[in-house]
C-alpha positions in Angstrom: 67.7 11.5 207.6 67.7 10.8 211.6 65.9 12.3 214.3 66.9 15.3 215.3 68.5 16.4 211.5 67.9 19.9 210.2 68.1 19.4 206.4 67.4 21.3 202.9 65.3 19.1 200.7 64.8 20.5 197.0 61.8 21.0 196.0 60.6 18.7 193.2 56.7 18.4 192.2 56.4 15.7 194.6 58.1 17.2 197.3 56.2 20.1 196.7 53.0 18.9 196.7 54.0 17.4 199.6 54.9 20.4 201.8 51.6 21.9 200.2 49.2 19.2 201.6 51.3 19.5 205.1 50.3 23.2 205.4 46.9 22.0 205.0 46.2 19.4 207.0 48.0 21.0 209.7 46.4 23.1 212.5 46.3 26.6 212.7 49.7 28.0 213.7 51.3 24.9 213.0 54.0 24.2 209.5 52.6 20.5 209.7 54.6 17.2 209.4 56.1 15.3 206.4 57.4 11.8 206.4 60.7 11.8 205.5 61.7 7.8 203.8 64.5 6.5 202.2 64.1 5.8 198.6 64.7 2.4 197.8 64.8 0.1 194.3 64.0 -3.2 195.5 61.6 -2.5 198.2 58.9 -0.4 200.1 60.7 1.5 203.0 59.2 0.1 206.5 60.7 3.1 208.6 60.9 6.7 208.1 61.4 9.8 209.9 58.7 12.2 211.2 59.9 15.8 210.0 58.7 19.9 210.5 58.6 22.3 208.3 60.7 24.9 209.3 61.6 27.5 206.3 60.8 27.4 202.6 63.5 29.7 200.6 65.3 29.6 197.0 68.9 29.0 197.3 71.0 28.4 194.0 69.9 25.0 192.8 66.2 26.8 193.0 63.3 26.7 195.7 64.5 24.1 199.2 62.3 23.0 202.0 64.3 23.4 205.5 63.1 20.3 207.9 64.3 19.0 211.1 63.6 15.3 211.8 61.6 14.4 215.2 60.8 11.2 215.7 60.8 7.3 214.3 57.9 5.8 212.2 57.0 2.8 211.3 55.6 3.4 208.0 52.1 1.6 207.0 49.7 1.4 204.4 48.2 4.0 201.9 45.8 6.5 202.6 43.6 9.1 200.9 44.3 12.8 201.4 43.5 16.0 200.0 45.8 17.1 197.5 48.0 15.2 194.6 50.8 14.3 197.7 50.9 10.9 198.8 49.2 9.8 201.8 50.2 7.1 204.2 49.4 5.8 208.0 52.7 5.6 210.3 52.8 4.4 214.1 55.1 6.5 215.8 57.8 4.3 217.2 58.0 4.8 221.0 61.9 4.9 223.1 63.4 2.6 224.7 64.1 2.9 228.5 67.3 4.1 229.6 68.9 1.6 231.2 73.4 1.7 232.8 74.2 -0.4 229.9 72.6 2.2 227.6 74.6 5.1 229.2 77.8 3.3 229.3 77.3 3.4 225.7 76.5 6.5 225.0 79.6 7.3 226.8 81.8 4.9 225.3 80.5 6.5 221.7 80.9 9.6 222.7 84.7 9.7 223.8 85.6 7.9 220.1 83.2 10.8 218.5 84.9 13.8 220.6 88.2 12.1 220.0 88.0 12.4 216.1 86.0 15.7 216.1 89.4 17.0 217.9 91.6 16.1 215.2 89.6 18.3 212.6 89.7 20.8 215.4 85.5 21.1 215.1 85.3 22.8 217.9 81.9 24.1 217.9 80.3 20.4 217.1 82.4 18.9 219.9 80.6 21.9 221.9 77.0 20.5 220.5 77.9 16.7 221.8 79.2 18.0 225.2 75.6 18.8 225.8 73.3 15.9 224.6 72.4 13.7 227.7 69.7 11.5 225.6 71.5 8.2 224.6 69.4 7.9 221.5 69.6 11.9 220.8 73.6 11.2 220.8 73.0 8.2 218.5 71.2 9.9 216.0 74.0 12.4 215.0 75.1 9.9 213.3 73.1 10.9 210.6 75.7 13.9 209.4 78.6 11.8 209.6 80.4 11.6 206.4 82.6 8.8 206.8 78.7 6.2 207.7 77.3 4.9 204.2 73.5 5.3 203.2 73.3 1.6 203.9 74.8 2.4 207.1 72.7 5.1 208.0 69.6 3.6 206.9 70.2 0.4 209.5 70.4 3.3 212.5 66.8 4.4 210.9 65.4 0.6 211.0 67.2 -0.1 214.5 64.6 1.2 217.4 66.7 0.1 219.8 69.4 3.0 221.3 71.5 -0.1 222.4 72.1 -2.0 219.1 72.5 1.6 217.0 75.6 2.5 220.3 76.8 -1.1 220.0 77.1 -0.6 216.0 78.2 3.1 216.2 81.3 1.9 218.1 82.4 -0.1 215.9 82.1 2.5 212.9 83.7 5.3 214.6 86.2 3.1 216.2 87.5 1.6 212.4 87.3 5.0 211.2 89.5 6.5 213.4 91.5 3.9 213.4 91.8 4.3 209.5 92.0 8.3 210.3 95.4 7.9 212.8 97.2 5.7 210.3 96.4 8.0 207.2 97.2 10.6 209.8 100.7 9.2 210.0 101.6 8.5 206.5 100.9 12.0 205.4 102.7 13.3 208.5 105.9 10.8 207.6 105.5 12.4 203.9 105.2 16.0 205.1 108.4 15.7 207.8 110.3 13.2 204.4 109.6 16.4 202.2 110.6 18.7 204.7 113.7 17.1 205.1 114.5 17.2 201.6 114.1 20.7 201.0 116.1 21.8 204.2 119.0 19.4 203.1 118.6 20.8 199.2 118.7 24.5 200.8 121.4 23.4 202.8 123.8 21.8 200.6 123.1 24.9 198.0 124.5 27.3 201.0 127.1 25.2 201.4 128.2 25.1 197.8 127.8 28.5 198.0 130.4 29.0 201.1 132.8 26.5 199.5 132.7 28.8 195.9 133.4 31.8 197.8 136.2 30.3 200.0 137.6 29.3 196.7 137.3 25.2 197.0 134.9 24.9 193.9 135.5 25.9 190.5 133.7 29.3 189.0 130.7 26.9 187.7 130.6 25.4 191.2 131.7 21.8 190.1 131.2 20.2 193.1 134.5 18.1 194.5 136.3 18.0 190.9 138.8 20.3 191.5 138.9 18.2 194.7 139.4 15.1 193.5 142.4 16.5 190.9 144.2 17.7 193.9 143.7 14.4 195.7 144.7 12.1 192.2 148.1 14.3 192.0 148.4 14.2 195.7 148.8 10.5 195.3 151.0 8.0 194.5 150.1 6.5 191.8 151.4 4.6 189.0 151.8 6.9 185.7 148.7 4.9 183.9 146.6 4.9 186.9 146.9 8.4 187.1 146.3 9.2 183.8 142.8 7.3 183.9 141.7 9.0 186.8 142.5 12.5 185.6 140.7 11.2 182.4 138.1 10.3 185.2 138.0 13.9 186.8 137.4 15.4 183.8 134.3 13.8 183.0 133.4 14.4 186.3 134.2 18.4 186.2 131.8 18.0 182.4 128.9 16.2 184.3 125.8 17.6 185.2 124.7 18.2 189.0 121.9 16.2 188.3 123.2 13.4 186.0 124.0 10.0 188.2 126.8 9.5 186.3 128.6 12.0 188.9 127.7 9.8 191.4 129.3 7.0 189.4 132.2 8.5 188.7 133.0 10.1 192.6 132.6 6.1 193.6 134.9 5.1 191.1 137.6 7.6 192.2 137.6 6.8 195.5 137.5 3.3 195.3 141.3 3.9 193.1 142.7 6.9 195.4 142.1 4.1 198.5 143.6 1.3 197.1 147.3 1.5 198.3 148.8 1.4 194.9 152.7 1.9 196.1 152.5 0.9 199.5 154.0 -2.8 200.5 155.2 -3.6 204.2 158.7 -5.4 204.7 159.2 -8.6 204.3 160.9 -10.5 207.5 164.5 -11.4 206.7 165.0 -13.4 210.3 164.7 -16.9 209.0 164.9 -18.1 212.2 162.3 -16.1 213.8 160.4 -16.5 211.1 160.3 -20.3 211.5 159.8 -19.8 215.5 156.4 -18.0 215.1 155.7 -21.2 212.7 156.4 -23.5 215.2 155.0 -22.0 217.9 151.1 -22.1 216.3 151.3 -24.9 214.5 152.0 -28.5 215.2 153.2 -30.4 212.1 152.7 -29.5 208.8 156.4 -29.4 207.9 155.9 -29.0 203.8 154.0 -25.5 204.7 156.9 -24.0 207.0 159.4 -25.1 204.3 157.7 -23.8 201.8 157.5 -20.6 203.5 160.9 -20.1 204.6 162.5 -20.8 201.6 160.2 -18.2 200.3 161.9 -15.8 202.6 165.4 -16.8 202.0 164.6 -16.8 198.7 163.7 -12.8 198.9 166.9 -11.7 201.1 169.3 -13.1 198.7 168.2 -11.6 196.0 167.6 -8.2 198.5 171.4 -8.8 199.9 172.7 -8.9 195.9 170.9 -5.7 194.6 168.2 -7.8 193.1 164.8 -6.6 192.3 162.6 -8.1 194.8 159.2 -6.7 194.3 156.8 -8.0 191.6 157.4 -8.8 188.4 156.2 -11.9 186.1 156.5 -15.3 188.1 157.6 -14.1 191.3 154.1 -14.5 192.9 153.4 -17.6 195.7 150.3 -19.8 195.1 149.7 -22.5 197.3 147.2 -24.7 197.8 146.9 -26.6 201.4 144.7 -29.9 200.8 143.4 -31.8 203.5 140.8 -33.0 205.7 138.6 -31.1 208.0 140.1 -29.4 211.2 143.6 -30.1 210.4 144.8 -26.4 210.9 144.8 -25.3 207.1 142.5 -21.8 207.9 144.6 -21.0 211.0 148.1 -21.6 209.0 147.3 -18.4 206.9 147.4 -15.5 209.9 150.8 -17.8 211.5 151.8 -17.5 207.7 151.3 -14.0 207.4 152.9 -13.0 210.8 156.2 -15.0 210.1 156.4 -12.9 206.7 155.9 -9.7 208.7 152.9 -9.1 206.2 149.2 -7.8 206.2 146.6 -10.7 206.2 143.2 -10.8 204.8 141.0 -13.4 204.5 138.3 -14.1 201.5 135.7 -17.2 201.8 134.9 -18.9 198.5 132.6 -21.3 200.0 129.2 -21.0 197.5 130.4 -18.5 195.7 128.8 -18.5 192.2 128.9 -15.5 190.4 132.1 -14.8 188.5 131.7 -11.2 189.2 132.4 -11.5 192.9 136.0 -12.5 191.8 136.7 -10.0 189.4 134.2 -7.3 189.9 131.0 -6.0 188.3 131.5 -3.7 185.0 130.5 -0.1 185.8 127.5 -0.1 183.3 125.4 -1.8 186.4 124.2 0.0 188.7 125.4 -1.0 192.1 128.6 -2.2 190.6 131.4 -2.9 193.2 134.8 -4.2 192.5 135.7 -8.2 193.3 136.8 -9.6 196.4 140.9 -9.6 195.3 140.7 -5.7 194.8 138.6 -5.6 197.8 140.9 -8.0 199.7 143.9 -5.8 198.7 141.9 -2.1 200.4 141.5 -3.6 203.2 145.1 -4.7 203.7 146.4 -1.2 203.1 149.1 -2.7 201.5 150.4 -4.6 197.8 151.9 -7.6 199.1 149.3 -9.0 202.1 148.6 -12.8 202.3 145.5 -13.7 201.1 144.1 -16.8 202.0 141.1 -18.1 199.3 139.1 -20.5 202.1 137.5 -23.4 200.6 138.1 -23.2 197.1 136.6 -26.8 196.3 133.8 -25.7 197.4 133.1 -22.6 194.7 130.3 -23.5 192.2 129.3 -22.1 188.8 125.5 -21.4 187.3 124.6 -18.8 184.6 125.8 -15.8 185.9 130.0 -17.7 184.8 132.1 -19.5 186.8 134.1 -17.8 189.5 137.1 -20.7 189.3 137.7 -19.7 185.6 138.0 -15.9 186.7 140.2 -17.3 189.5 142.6 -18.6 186.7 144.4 -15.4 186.2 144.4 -14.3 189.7 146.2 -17.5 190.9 148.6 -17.9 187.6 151.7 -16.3 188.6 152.7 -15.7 185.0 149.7 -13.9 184.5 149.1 -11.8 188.0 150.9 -9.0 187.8 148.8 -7.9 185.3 145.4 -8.7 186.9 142.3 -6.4 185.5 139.3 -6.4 187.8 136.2 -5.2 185.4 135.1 -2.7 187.9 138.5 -0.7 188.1 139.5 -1.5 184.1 143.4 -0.8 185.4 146.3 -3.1 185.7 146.8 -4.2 189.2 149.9 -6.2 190.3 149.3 -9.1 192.0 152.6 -10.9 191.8 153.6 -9.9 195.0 150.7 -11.3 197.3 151.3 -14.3 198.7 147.8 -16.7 197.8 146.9 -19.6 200.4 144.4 -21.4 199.5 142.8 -24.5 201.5 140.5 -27.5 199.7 139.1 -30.6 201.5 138.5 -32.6 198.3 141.2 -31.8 195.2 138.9 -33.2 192.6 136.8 -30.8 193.2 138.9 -28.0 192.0 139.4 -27.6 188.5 142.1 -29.1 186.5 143.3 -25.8 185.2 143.3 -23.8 188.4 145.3 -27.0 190.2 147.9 -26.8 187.2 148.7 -23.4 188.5 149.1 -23.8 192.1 151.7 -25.7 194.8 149.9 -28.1 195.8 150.7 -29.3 199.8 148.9 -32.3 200.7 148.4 -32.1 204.7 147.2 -35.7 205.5 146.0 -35.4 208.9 147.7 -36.1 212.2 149.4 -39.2 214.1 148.1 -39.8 217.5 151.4 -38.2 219.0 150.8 -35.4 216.9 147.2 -35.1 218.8 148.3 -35.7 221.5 151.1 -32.9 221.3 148.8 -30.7 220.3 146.1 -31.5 222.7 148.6 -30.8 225.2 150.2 -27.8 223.8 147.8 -25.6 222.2 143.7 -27.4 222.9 143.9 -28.1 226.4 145.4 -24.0 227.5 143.3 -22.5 224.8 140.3 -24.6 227.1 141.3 -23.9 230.5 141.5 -20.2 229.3 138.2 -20.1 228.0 136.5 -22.3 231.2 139.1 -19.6 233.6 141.2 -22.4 235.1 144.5 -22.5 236.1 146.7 -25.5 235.6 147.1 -25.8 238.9 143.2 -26.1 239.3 142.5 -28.9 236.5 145.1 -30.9 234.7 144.9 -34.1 232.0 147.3 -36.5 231.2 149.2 -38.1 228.0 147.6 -41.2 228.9 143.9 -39.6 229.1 144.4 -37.6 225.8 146.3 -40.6 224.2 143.1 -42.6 224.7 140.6 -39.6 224.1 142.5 -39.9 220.6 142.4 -43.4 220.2 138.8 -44.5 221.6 136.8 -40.9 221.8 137.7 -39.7 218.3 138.5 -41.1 215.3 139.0 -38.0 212.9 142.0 -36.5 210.9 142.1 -33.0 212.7 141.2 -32.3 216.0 138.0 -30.3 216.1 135.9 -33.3 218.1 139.4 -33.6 220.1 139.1 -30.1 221.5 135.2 -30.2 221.4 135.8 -33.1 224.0 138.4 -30.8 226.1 135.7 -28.4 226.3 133.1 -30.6 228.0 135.8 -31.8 230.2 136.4 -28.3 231.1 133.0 -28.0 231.6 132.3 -30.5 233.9 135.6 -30.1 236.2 133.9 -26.0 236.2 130.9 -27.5 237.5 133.0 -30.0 240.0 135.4 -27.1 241.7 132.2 -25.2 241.9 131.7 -27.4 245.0 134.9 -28.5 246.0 138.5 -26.8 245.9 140.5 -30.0 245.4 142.5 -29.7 242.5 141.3 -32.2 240.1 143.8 -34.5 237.9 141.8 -36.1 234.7 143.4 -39.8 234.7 142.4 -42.4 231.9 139.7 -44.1 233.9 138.3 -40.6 234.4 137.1 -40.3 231.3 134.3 -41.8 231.4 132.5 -39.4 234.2 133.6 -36.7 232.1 133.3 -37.4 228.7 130.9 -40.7 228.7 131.5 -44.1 227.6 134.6 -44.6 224.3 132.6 -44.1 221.0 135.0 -46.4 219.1 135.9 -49.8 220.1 138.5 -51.8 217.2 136.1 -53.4 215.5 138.5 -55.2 213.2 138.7 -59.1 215.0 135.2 -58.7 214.9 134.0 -57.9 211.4 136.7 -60.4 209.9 135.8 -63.0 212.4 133.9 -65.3 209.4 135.3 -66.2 206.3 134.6 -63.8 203.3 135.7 -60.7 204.9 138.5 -58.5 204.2 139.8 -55.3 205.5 140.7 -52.4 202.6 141.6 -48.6 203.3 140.1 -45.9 201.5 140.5 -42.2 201.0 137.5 -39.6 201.9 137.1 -35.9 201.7 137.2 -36.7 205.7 140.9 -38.4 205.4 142.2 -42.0 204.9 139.3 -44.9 206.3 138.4 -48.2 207.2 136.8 -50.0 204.3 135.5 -53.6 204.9 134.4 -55.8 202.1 132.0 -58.5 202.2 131.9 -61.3 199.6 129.2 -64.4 200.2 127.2 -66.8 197.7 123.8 -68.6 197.2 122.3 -71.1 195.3 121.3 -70.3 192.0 122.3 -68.5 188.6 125.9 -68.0 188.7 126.4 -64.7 188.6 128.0 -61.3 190.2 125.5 -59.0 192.4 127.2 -55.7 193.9 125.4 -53.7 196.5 126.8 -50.8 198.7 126.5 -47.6 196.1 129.6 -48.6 193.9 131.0 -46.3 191.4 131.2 -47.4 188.0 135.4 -48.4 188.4 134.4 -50.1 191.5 131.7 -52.5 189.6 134.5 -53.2 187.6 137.2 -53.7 190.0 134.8 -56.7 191.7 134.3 -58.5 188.1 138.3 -57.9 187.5 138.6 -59.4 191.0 136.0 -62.2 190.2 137.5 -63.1 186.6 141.2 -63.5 188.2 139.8 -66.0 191.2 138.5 -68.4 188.7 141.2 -68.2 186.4 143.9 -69.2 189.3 141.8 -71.0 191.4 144.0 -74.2 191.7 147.0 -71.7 192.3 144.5 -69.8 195.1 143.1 -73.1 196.7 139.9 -72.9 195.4 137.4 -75.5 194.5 136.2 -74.0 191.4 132.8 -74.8 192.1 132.1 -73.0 194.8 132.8 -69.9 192.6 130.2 -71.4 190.3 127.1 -70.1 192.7 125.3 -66.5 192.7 128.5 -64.2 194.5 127.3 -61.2 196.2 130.0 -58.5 196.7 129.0 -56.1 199.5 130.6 -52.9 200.8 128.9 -51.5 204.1 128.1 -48.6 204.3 125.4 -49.1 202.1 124.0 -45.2 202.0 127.7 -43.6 201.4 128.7 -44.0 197.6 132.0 -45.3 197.1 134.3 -45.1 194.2 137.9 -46.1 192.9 140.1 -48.6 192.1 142.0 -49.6 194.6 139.9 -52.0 196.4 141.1 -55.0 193.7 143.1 -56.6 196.2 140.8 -56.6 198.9 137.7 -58.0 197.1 140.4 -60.5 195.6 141.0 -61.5 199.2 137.6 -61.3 200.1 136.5 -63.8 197.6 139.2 -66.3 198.4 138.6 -66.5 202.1 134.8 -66.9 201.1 135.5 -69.4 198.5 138.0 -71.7 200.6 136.4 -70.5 204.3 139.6 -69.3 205.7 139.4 -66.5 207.9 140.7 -62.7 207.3 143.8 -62.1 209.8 141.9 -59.5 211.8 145.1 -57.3 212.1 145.6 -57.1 208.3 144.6 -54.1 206.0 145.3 -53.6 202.1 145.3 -51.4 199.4 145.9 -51.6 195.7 144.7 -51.7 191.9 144.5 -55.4 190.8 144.7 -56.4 187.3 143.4 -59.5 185.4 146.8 -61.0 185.8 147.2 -60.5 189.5 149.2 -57.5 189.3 149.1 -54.7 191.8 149.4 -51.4 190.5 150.0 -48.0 192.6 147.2 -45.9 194.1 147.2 -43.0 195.3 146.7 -41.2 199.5 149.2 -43.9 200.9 149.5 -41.6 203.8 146.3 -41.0 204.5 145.5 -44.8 204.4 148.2 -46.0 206.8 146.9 -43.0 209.6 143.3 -44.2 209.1 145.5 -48.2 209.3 146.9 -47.1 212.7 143.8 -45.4 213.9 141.8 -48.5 213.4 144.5 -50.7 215.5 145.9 -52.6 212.5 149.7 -54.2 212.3 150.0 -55.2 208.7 148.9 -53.1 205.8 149.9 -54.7 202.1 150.5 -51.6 199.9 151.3 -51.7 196.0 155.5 -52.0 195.5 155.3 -48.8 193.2 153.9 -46.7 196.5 156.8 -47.8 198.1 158.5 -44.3 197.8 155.5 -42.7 199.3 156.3 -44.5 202.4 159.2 -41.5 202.4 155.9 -38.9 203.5 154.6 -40.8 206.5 155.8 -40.0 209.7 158.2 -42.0 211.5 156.1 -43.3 214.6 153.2 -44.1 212.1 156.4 -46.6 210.1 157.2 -48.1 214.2 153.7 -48.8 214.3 152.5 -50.5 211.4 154.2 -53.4 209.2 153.9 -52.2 205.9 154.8 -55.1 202.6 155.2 -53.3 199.5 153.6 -56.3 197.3 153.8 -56.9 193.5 151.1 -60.2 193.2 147.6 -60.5 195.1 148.3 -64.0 195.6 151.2 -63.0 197.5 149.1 -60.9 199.5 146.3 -63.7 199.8 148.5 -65.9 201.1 150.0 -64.1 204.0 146.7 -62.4 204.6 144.6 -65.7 205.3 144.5 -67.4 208.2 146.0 -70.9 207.8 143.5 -74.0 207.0 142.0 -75.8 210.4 143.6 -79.6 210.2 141.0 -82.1 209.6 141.4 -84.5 212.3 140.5 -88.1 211.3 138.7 -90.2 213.7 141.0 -93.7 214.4 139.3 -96.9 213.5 140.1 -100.1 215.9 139.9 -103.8 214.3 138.1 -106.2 215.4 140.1 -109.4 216.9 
């Protein structure tokens, strides 16, 4: 209880007594004073409140005391009195001073008290506070507010001070109504969500209603079944799809409106009515146009065109004789287009697809795990969609679109199956035309649909899903070839994008010749046309200023691309004995592999550092072995082999693997052991075997672009690749010297540099 509180108190004995001994002691006319104290467990109260009698009644609960508060006490010590009420001496606790700071309080209080009295519409108490003008008066009506605590309220009793009980009663009120507007909100969001509900429930029930009257529902008011039959016979669809989607219908017309298997059944149904079951577009029977639009995006990639015109001319014979020429087991195309980065694979699929005359869809596989995103989720789940094929073929509209399955090397497997084994029967054109997605359950043909799919690294894709595709290995480009395309297709495509005109900026062959050579040093030509761009770029910024048209020369370069990032490096890593230069194949294309071989005093013994693979390790000790063996036939002094050989291939952090290094670490250990020089324009490649043999390897092509790139003359291949030489492009052949070897001490001997002549001083006699 506060000053100022009219309050029942029930009338125990104590209390009782209480008011009893009041009435006494007080004067004549007078109801006498009570102390009115909190009851506490742990202590004696030190502050109560000064209280009148105003009215002594019965109400339900029995016989009440009405009081009203007056003023603060400080409660002291025990007193006698007459009566069996107890007696105590209080000191009447004086007010503060009104000060500003107290008023601007009082006000403050008072607009977050009148604020939450308005939302429970109390009009008659926000009446009340409108006319308290004592700052502690407004304080104390604190005392009826239900949302303070006893502890609370008790504090306001012990706190003299009007400025302390505003500073505290702010904060309160202001968490409370703070607590009020957001319950506030969430039952208003619940009331307008429930609302909702029920006007879209009475809705939809008068609409069903309309549609039974006009006719469009069955008597029971089915909704959308007899719908959905007039749709599934509408369409064209094969006999057995048809058949399972009446079967379909009718489960749905013996569902329950409130079953969610209706809802299960309605997405099933149209996910079949909207696949285009019967509908294929016309193959292109202009050959030559056909390899025109080829030719026109692409530069290169001659097995791909081939592949696809023959394709074509393959389908208008058999369309000129009568032939079927749609479906059907083993008529499907499944190729697989392997290669390094940024050699045009991706964009080859939409040239692919518009020199067909077909639909083209595209369907990334890169991190793909889950099986069920190839071949769909059953229809037990909930949520259950079909695969990305079935989907691939809805968005096509059509049976026959070319589908291009983006990084397929790079599709993993974990618990939930392994999306390359599902891709087995979608890629097998034996199997195809009777592909079953899990979702749909039905027979779909996909022996029609022309699959493209691109890899970087062809170990990576299974063994089984390589069987079953064309594989058409694109080994990255000659520097004609980039520079061709630089000129034909990068270089536009830039000025476009930086809105120049060719008569503004231009580059010549001898700029992007050297951009190719000394700027980049990649397969493809993504860094090529990153490279236009800054150029771009930069002559933007130049004309900006200036209207001079602006030519980009060879010595040019550097102001607008920066100093060459790749210098030939060859002359200088072979420049000291023990050095030899290999090639090597990465998922990045063919590469520059240099081999180190150098010894030490101590143990004899082989050490290999530079992350080698296990057939590596051995190619070095099968290299080591056949030095020793014919070292009088390679010029060695035997003992220098008999000293600790360390075998190193930089870089050291990028793991390396494969055979056919032999030759070079044979070479390697040679030029160490007899201190003849590397030729610096020399580069090998090729499996070496105990007896000196060189046996075939494998990316001959790739090897002899990453030879020319590097600035090399002579590359020593295996005899047995010598038919691969058939896949390397002529200018590549002009370029480089290739021997097709059988021995390594054939290739030893032509790859050292000859022994330095040991002059011998002359000695004169004495007369």
């Amino acid at each position: 209880m506060l000053p100022g509180m009219v309050v029942p108190i029930e009338l125990d004995d104590a209390a009782r007594a209480a008011v009893e001994a009041a009435k006494v002691a007080a004067a004549p006319g007078e109801s006498g004073e009570l102390l009115i104290a909190p009851r506490l467990d742990d202590r004696y109260p030190t502050y109560g409140v000064l209280a009148t009698i105003v009215q002594i009644g019965r109400i339900p609960s029995g016989a009440a005391a009405v009081v009203r508060g007056t003023r603060r006490a400080h409660i002291g010590a025990g007193v006698d009195g007459p009566g069996t009420a107890m007696w105590v001496s209080v000191d009447e606790v004086p007010e503060p001073e009104i000060t500003d700071q107290t008023r601007a309080l009082a006000a403050d209080y008072k607009k977050l008290l009148l604020a939450m009295l308005q939302r429970r519409e109390a009009w008659q108490i926000i009446d009340f506070v409108n006319q308290l003008t004592d700052p502690s008066a407004l304080a104390d009506t604190a005392g009826y507010a239900s949302y303070l605590t006893p502890v609370q309220k008790r504090q306001l009793l012990e706190t003299p001070d009007v400025e302390e009980r505003l500073r505290a009663l702010i904060d309160w009120t202001g968490d409370h109504l703070a607590e009020v507007e957001v319950t506030d909100k969430i039952a208003e969001d619940v009331r307008s969500g429930m609302e909702k509900q029920q006007k879209e429930f009475l809705l939809r029930q008068q609409l069903a209603a309309i549609r039974k009257e006009l006719g469009e529902l069955g008597p029971d008011g089915e909704e959308g079944s007899d719908d959905y039959r007039s749709r599934i016979e509408a369409a064209d669809l094969p006999e057995k799809v048809r058949e399972a989607a009446l079967r379909e219908a009718g489960k749905l017309e013996r569902a329950s409106d409130q079953s969610p298997e209706g809802g299960w059944i309605r997405t099933w149904l149209d996910t079949v009515l909207d696949l285009p079951w019967n509908v294929r577009t016309e193959d292109s029977t202009d050959l030559t146009a056909a390899r025109e639009i080829l030719d026109a995006d692409h530069h290169g990639l001659e097995d791909v065109k081939d592949r696809i015109v023959e394709y074509l001319a393959v389908r208008a014979r058999r369309a000129q004789r009568g032939l079927q020429v749609v479906g059907g087991r083993g008529s499907g195309a499944v190729m697989v287009l392997a290669g390094p980065p940024g050699v045009g694979k991706t964009s080859l699929g939409e040239s692919v697809a518009r020199a067909l005359g077909r639909e083209f869809v595209r369907v990334a596989l890169g991190g793909v795990r889950d099986e069920a995103e190839i071949r769909g989720h059953r229809r037990t789940y909930v949520g259950a969609l079909p695969g990305r094929i079935v989907r691939a073929i809805a968005e096509a509209g059509s049976m026959n679109p070319v589908v291009l399955l983006d990084e397929i090397d790079k599709v993993g497997s974990d618990y939930r199956g392994d999306p390359a084994a599902a891709l087995l029967e979608v890629l097998d054109p034996a199997q195809n035309h009777t592909f079953r997605d899990h979702y749909l359950d039905l027979d779909l043909d996909l022996s029609d649909v022309v699959f493209l799919a691109t890899a970087n690294v062809i170990e990576n894709i299974p063994q089984a899903l390589l069987d079953r595709m064309e594989l058409v290995q694109i080994d990255g480009y000659t520097s004609d070839d980039k520079v061709a395309i630089a000129r034909d297709f990068l270089l536009p495509r830039q000025r476009e994008r930086a809105a120049l005109t060719t008569d503004e900026v231009d580059v010549t062959d001898a700029a992007l010749r050297k951009i190719a050579a000394d700027y980049t040093r990649e397969p493809g030509v993504r860094q090529f046309e990153r490279l236009l761009a800054k150029a771009m770029r930069k002559a933007t910024t130049k004309l900006a200023t200036s209207d001079e048209p602006i030519t980009i020369d060879e010595p040019d370069l550097v102001e607008y691309l920066g100093r060459p990032r790749f210098m030939p490096e060859s002359a200088e890593r072979t420049a000291v004995p023990g050095v030899a230069t290999g090639l090597a194949v990465t998922g990045l294309g063919g590469d520059v592999l240099y081999i180190e071989a150098g010894a030490t005093d101590g143990e004899p013994g082989l050490q290999l550092t530079g992350q080698l693979g296990d057939v590596m390790k051995e190619s070095a000790q099968i290299a080591l072995s056949y030095v020793r063996a014919h070292a009088a036939e390679l010029g060695v002094d035997p003992k220098a082999l008999d000293r600790r050989i360390h075998v190193h291939v930089p870089a050291g952090a990028v793991p390396k693997d494969g055979p056919s290094a032999g030759v070079t670490m044979v070479t390697a250990l040679v030029s160490m052991a007899t201190g003849r020089q590397v030729r610096s324009d020399v580069g090998m490649t090729g499996e070496v075997t105990l007896n000196g043999r060189v046996l075939p390897i494998g990316g001959v092509k790739q090897k002899l672009l990453a030879a020319q790139r590097a600035g090399l003359s002579t590359v020593f291949i295996p005899q047995r690749n010598e038919p691969d030489l058939d896949d390397v492009p002529a200018e590549v052949l002009a370029e480089l010297e290739v021997r097709p070897m059988t021995d390594v001490a054939d290739i030893v001997a032509q790859a050292l540099e000859p022994a330095a002549q040991e002059s011998t001083p002359a000695v004169t006699r004495a007369a």
